[in-house]
Every structure is written in structure tokens, then in C-alpha cells.
N, C-alpha and C positions, 0 to 999 in steps of 0.2 A: 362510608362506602369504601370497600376494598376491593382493589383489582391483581392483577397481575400483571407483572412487565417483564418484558424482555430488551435486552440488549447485547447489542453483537461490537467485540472488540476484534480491531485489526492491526496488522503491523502499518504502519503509514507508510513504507515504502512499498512492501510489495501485496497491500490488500490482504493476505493470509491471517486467517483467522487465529486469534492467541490461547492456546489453553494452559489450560493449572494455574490462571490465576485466582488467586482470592480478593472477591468482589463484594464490597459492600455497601450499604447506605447509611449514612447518618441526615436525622432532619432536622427541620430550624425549630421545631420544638425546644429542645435543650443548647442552640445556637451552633451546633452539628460537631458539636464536643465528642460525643457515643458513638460508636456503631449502634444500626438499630437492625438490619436485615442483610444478611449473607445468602448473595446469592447463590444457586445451583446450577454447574454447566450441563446442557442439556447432549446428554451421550449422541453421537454421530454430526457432532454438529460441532464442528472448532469455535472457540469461540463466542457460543454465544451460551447465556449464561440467563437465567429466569428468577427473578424475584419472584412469590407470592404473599397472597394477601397484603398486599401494601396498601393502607388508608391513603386517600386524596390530600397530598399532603406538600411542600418544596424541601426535594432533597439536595443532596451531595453527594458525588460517589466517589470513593476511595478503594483504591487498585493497589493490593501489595503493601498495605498502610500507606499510601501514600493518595494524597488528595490528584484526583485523577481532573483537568482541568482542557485538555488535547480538544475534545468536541466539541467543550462545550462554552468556549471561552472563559475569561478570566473567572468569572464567577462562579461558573463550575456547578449553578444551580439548574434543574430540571425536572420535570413532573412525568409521576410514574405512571401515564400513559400513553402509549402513541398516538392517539389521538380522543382528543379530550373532548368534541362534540359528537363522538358516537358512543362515548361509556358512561360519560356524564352528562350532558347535556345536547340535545337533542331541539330543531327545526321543527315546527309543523308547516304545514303547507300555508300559511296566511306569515312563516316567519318571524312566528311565537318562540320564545325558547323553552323547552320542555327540562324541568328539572327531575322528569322520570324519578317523582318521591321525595327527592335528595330536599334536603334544605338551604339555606341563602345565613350562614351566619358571621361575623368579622367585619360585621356594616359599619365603619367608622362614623362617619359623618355625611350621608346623603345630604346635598345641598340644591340638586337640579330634580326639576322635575320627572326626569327620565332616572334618577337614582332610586335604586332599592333602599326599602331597610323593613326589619322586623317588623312585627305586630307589637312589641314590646315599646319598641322605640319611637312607632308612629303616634302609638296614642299618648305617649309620653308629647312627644313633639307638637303633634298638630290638633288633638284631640283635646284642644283647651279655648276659653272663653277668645282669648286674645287673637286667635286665627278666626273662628266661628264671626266673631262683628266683623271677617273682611269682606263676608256678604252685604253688611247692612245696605241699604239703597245709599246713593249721594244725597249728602245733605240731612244725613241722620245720627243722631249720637242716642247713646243709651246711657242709664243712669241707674246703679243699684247700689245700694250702702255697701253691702259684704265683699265689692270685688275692686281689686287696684285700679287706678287710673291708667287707661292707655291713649295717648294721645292723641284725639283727635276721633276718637272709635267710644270710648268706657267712660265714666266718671264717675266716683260715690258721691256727689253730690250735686243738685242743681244748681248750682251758682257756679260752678267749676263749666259745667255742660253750657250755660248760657254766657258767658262769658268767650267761649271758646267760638259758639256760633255766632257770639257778636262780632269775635275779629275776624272772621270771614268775609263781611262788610253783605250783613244782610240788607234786602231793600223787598218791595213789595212785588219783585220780579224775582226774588231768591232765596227764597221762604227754609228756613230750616227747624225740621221736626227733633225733638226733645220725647224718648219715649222713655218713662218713670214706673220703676218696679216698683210696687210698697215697700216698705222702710222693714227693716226686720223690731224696731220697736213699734207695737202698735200703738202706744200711747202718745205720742210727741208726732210719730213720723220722721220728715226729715225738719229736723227744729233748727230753720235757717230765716236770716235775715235778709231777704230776698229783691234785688232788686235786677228787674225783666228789662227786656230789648224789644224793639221794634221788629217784626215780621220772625217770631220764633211762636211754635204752638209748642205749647207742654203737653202730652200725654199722658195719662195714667193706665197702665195695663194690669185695669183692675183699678180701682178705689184709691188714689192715694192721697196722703195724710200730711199737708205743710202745715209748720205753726211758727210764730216767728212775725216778724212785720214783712209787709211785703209794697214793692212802689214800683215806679218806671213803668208803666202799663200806656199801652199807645190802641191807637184806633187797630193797629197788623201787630198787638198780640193777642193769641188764641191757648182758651185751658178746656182741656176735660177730661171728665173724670177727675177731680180733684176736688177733695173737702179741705178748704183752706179756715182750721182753727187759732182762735186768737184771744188774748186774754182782756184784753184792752179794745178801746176804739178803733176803728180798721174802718180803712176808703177805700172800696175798688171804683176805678173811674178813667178816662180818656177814651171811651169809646173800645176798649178791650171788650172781648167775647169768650161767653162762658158757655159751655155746653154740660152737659149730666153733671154740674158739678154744686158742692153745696159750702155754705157759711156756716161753723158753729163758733159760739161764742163759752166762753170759760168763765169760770169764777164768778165771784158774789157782785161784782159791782153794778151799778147802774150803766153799763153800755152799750153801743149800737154799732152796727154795720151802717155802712152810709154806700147806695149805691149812687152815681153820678155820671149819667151817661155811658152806660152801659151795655151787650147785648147778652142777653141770657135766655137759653131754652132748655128747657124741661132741669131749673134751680129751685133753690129752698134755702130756708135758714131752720138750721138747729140749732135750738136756745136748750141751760143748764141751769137756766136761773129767773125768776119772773119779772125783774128788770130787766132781762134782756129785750134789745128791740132791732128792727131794721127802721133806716129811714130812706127817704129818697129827696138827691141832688137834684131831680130832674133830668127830663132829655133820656129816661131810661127808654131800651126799648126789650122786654119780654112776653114771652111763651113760656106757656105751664109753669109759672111759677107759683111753690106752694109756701108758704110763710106764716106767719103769725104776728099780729097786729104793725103791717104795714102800711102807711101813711102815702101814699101815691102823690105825684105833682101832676097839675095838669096840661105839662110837656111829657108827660109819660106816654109811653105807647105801650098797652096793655092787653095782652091776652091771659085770662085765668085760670087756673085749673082749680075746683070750688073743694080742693080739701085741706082740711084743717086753716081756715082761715076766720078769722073775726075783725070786728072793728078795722073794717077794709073802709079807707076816705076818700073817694074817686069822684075830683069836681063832674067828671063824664062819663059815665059808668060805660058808655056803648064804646065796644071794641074799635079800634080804627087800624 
């Protein structure tokens, strides 16, 4: 943005306006090494002397080659407009400031709220995962393999995330939510050896995929959405609660899932092999669960969903 300036030189004793000097400006572009604009004195007029097209810019003015410093104290710096919120920047009536077009650039480091900065620098800065979780609710952590840990907000893995919720000093009054992206390998998932806290629900946002052993399971921990695979034998049990979530089992061997006092609604077991089986610890208590050759106790509390089920063994077949 270019304006024009003007400036009026006087004698300091008696006011009288000075002519035939030679007036010029250097700016802090090149550290005001250069002349950059010589001004022109304006005929009938002692004294005063007109820059044009000068960019918005901190100059210096030098009188006669000589660093002219009289008005403007020591530093001799000053901006080539008389006044710089009627050319540049402008009020509206709510006490907006109007940059009438112009631009905002030289943003070093905005640190306060009330600081400017770019479109460049903002999405740089604040337009990342690490700001975005400082919405999460209290008492929520999020979990996805692809992204760095940030403390106490992020974690790529669940065992970092519950661990974390554990030294909070969860209790059955301070319940902390765990929510799990799928695993960017479909196969494994997140293939950890897992062991849970008391009063923490794991979420899956969407399907997700744990294999790995897994233990520490309390009457106040809560899973769903999760297909916990396993190659081996595997117990869910202390009165933990499963919701939309399922068991599969891997590989050729003869082995089982063991449920032991459990609560589960609307679960299943995926088998990969005709050894595979579920059994029951007793004291379960389920809804819709759909299975395959499941052996019931009769401390179970059983409600069924009749698909894909056979050689079902229930001392009490009627629901309670």
C-alpha cells in the first residue's frame, strides 16, 4: 500500500520554514544503508517538502546527507503517514478494525488469544490432532496407532491409554472412557498384551480388532464394539461387561473361550476351526448371544438369540 507524505522542516529557533534542502528517506529494509526516496519541496510553501508513493513501511530521514534525528528523537525512525488509522486502518462502529483490503503479514509469533496470525500459520499451528483432543470431554482419552502420544489426551495404544486412566485413581464414582480407532492393520489389530482397570470402558469407534492375552477385568470394566482374537485359550471373567462385541478364536488347536461370570449383550463367538469351542464358568449373565456349540451352567442367566446355534445344554431352558 503506497501513500504520500508530507513533512514540514523549521528553523528551531525561529519557526521559519527551511528551503533547498535535500530530503530524503532510507528504510529498514536494507538496515537504512540507501537512500530510497527524495523528496520534493512543495513551491510556495518554505519548507515543506512531499514524498510520494511511499509503501507502509519504518523509515529514516536524512537532511543534507546527514541523519536528521531533531523531531524525532534518538532513533530517528517514523512512518510515512500522518496518521495511520485513517489511511491504513480504519474503526467501524462496533470498534472492529478495518484493514480496508490491506493485509496482516510479519506475524512472528502470536501467543495470546487476542493475537493475529496468517491462514498459513494458523493451520500450521492449531489445525492439528494435538489442539483438536483439547475438546475431548473430562475423563476421555483417545487411542489410534498412526498418531504420537500426547499426554494425557492421545495414545497409539491401549495399554498406554489405560494405564494412564488408571493413575487418575479411577473408582466406580470416576469412571474413565477409552475410545479406539481400528488399528491400521486389519489382521492383528492392536496385538497387545492387555491387562484392564477397574471403572474404565473401552470403546471401539467402529469394530475394533485386539489379539494378544488379555486379564485384570473387574465387575466396573466395560468393552464394546470389540472383537477380542486369540490363538490360544482365553478367560473373560469377574463380572466385566461386553456390549456388541465378539470372541474369535485362531488356529488349528483344540481350544476354548471360557466365559465366568460375565455380562454380555447382543455377543457371539467366531470360530476358524471345528475344535473351536466356548464354555461356561457359570454365574454368566447374557442377551442375544449367538454362538456355536455352547455348553451353559445352570447359574447362567440366559436369554437367546436362536441363530446359528446347536447342541445348546441348558439344565433350564426357560429364560429368568
Amino acid at each position: 500500500m503506497a501513500n504520500s507524505a508530507t513533512i514540514i522542516l523549521r528553523d528551531l529557533t525561529t519557526g521559519a520554514g527551511r528551503s533547498g534542502l535535500t530530503v530524503k528517506l532510507r528504510r529498514i529494509d536494507d538496515n537504512f544503508s540507501s537512500d530510497y526516496k527524495t523528496a520534493s519541496e512543495i513551491g510556495g510553501k518554505p519548507g515543506v517538502y512531499e514524498f510520494t508513493d511511499v509503501p507502509f513501511n519504518k523509515y529514516k530521514l536524512w537532511v543534507n546527507g546527514t541523519e536528521e534525528n531533531s523531531f524525532g528523537g534518538s532513533s530517528g525512525r517514523w512512518w510515512p503517514v500522518d496518521d495511520l488509522d485513517d489511511v491504513f486502518l480504519k474503526k467501524d462502529a462496533e470498534g472492529h478494525w478495518d484493514h480496508q483490503s490491506g493485509r496482516v503479514f510479519n506475524v512472528s509469533d502470536p501467543v495470546s488469544g487476542l493475537d493475529v496470525g496468517d491462514r498459513d500459520y494458523n493451520d500450521a499451528r492449531y489445525l492439528q490432532i494435538a489442539n483438536y483432543v483439547n475438546f475431548l470431554p473430562p475423563n476421555t482419552l483417545l487411542v489410534n496407532n498412526l498418531l504420537s502420544d500426547i499426554a494425557g489426551k492421545v495414545y497409539n495404544t491401549i495399554q498406554e491409554a489405560v494405564n494412564y486412566a488408571a493413575s487418575q485413581g479411577t473408582w466406580q464414582g470416576n469412571w474413565w472412557k477409552i475410545f479406539v480407532e481400528p488399528h491400521s492393520n486389519s489382521d492383528t489389530g492392536y496385538n497387545e498384551n492387555l491387562t484392564f482397570q477397574p471403572s474404565i470402558k473401552i470403546i471401539g469407534l467402529g469394530l475394533v480388532k485386539i489379539s494378544g492375552s488379555v486379564s485384570g477385568f473387574s465387575q466396573y470394566t466395560s468393552f464394546e464394539n470389540i472383537q477380542f482374537q486369540h490363538s490360544g485359550n482365553i478367560t473373560f471373567n469377574s463380572s466385566a461387561v461386553f456390549k456388541n462385541c465378539n470372541f474369535r478364536l485362531t488356529g488349528s488347536s483344540s481350544v476354548n473361550i471360557t466365559l465366568n461370570s460375565i455380562v454380555g449383550l447382543n455377543c457371539g463367538l467366531m470360530t476358524t476351526h471345528a475344535n473351536h469351542g466356548i464354555v461356561s464358568g457359570g454365574n454368566n449373565n447374557l442377551s442375544g448371544w449367538t454362538n456355536k456349540e455352547f455348553s451353559y451352567q445352570d447359574t447362567d442367566k440366559i436369554y437367546l438369540s436362536l441363530l446359528n446355534i446347536s447342541n445348546v445344554d441348558i439344565a433350564d431352558p426357560t429364560p429368568v
